[in-house]
N, C-alpha and C positions, 0 to 999 in steps of 0.2 A: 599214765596209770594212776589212777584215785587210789588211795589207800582208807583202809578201810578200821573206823576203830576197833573193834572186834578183832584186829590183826593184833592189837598192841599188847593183849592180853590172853597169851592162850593156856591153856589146862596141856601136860606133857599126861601121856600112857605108856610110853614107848616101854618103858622098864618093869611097869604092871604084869607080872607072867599067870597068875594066877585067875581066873572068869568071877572069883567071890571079891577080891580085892578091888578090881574094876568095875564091878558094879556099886560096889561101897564110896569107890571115891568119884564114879560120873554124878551118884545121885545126890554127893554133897557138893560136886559141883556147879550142876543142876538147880538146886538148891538155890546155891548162897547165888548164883548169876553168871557164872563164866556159859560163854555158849561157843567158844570157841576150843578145837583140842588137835594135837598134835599124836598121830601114830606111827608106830617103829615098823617097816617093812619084813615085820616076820609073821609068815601065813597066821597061826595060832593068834596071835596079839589082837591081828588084826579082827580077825574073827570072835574072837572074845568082845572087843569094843561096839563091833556091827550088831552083834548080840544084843549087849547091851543096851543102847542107844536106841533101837528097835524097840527093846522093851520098855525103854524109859521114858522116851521122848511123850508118846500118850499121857503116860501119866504126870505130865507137868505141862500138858496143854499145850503142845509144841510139837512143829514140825520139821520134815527135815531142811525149810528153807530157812530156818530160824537158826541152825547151829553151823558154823563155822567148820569144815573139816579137812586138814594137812594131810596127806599121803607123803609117801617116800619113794624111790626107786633105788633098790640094791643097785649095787654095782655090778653084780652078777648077771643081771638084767638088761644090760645096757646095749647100746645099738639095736638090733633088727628084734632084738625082745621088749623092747621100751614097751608097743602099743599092748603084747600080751601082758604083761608085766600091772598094765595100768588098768587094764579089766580083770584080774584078778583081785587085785587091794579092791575094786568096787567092788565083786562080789565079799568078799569076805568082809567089806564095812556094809553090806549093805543097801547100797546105794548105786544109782544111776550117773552121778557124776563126782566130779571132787572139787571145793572150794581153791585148793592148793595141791600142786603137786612137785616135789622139788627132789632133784639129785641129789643121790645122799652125801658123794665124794668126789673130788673132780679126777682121781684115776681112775683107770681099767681096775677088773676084776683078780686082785694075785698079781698084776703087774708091776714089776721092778718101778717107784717111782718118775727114777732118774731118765728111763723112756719113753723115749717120743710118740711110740705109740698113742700114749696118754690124751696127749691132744688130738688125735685121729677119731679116739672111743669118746673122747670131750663132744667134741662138734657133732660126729654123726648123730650120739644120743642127744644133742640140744635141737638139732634139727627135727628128732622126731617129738620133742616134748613140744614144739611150735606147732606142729600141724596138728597135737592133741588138742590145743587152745584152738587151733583155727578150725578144726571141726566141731568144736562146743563141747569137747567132754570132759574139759577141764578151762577153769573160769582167770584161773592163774599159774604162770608155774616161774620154779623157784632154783635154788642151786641151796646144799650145803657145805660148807667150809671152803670156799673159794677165797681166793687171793687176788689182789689186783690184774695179777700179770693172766689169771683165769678167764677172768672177767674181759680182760682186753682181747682178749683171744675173739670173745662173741661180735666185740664192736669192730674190728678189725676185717670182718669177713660181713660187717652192716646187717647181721643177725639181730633179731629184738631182745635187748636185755633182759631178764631177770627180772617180778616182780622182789621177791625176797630171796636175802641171802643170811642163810642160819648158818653162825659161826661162833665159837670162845668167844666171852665178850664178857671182862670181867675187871675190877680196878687193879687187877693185876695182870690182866692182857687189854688194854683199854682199844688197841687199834683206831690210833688217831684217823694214819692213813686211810686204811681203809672205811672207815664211816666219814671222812670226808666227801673221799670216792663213791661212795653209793648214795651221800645225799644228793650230791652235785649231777648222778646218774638216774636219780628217782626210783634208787632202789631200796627198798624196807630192810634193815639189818635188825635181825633176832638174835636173840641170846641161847644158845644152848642151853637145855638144863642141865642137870647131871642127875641120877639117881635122886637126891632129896632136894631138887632144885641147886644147891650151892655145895663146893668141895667143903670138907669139914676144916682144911684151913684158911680158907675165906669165911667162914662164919664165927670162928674162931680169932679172927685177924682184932689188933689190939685198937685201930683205928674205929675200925666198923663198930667194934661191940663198945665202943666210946660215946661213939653217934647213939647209937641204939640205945643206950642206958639214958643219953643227956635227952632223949626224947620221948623215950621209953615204950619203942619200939622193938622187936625182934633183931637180929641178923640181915636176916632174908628178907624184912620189910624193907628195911636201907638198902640193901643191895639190888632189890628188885625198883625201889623209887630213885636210885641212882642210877640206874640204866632203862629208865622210861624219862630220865631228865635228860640223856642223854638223845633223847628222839631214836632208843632203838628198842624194838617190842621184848617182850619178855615170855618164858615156858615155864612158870612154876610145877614140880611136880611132887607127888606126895602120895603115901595112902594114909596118913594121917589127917582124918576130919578137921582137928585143930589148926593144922598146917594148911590145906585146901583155905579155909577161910580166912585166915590172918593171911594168907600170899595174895589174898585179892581185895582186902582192906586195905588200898593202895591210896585213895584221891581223898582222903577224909585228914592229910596231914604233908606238910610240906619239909623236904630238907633245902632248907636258904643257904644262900651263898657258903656262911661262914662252913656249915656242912660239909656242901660238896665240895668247897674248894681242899676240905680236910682229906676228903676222902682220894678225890685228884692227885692228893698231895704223896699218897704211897706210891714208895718208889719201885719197891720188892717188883720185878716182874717173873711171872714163871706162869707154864702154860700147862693144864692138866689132863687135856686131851690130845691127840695126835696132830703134829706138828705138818698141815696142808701144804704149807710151803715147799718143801721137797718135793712136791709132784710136778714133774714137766709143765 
């Protein structure tokens, strides 16, 4: 599997609810250069974005082989609704196919973690996201918040890995393990965003806003060029113009050693999202 740079830097909508908001922030997207974007597998959203993009992409001289585009599958969706599941987000973005397609969670829908089912509704819907790749209507497809023992699951049964795995990814869940694991698998680990790309106590963290002052960077700039140093892609997201463009003024400034190793160096860990591991 090539990876693709365009993967390393994508535009988050997922949390966009509004059709004014999402047109303000693809077109500063658009704009400043991001062509890649990540969407939340909810009907509305989705449709909002496909809207968009339709209407936008003419008017910056672009088309739709130019832009980069992530789908999701509910969990809701899973097993024997996977293929209806994955012509629906095309209609509602739009489009005829998807750059990326990736499971949103490695259980069942409402399912008790701790059973086993989990790995039944894992496999059957992985099988169907392979035959989606293998009949061409999707170009890559992906997993979110999987865990090693997830992932082993697909290799185990000689299933083809995972191009990307979007999970927490943060100097306060660094996930040695696992990004060892997926480099050594050739698989792309992304970073979750959150609502304004970063939890407000990671932007707030005494280290980070250390770095950021002695280089006189943002937050988010550090935090987003500390985990593209790490070789794992990033989702900035925002409906703030300001913000949209200072998260992709990324390659124009370097954090060296003494930096990262600063920033390596916090110990604090704590996870702000839902804790994947629990699930069978």
């Amino acid at each position: 599997m090539e990876i693709n740079f365009l993967w390393y830097l994508v535009i988050g909508v997922s949390e966009i609810k509004d059709f004014q908001n999402v047109c303000k922030s693809v077109a500063v997207a658009l704009k400043t250069g991001y062509r890649s974007f990540e969407c939340n597998p909810i009907c509305e959203r989705e449709e909002n974005f496909g809207l968009v993009l339709q209407e936008l992409l003419p008017k910056f001289n672009l088309k739709r082989c130019d832009v980069f585009i992530i789908g999701k599958l509910h969990p809701k969706n899973y097993g024997e609704n996977t293929e209806k599941a994955f012509w629906q987000t095309c209609r509602n973005l739009k489009t005829d196919y998807l750059d990326a397609y990736l499971m949103q969670w490695p259980g069942g829908y409402n399912e008790d973690p701790d059973n086993d089912v989990n790995l039944i509704i894992r496999l059957e819907t992985w099988k169907e996201m392979i035959k989606l790749k293998k009949n061409g209507r999707v170009r890559n497809i992906g997993v979110c918040n999987f865990d090693i023992k997830h992932l082993e699951d697909f290799k185990s049964l000689e299933l083809d890995v995972p191009a990307i795995n979007q999970v927490e990814f943060h100097p306060r869940c660094p996930q040695k393990n696992l990004l060892n694991y997926c480099k050594e698998n050739n698989i792309l680990l992304q970073a979750t965003s959150f609502k304004n790309t970063f939890h407000p106590l990671l932007l707030s963290d005494d280290t980070i806003r250390f770095v950021g002052n002695k280089i006189n960077k943002t937050s988010a700039q550090v935090l987003l060029k500390w985990i593209l140093n790490k070789g794992v892609a990033v989702i900035p997201q925002s409906i703030n113009p300001k913000d949209i463009i200072n998260n992709y003024l990324l390659y124009d400034f370097f954090l060296e050693k003494p930096e990262m190793d600063s920033i390596d160096s916090i110990t604090k860990r704590e996870k702000y999202l839902m804790n994947p591991s629990i699930v069978f």
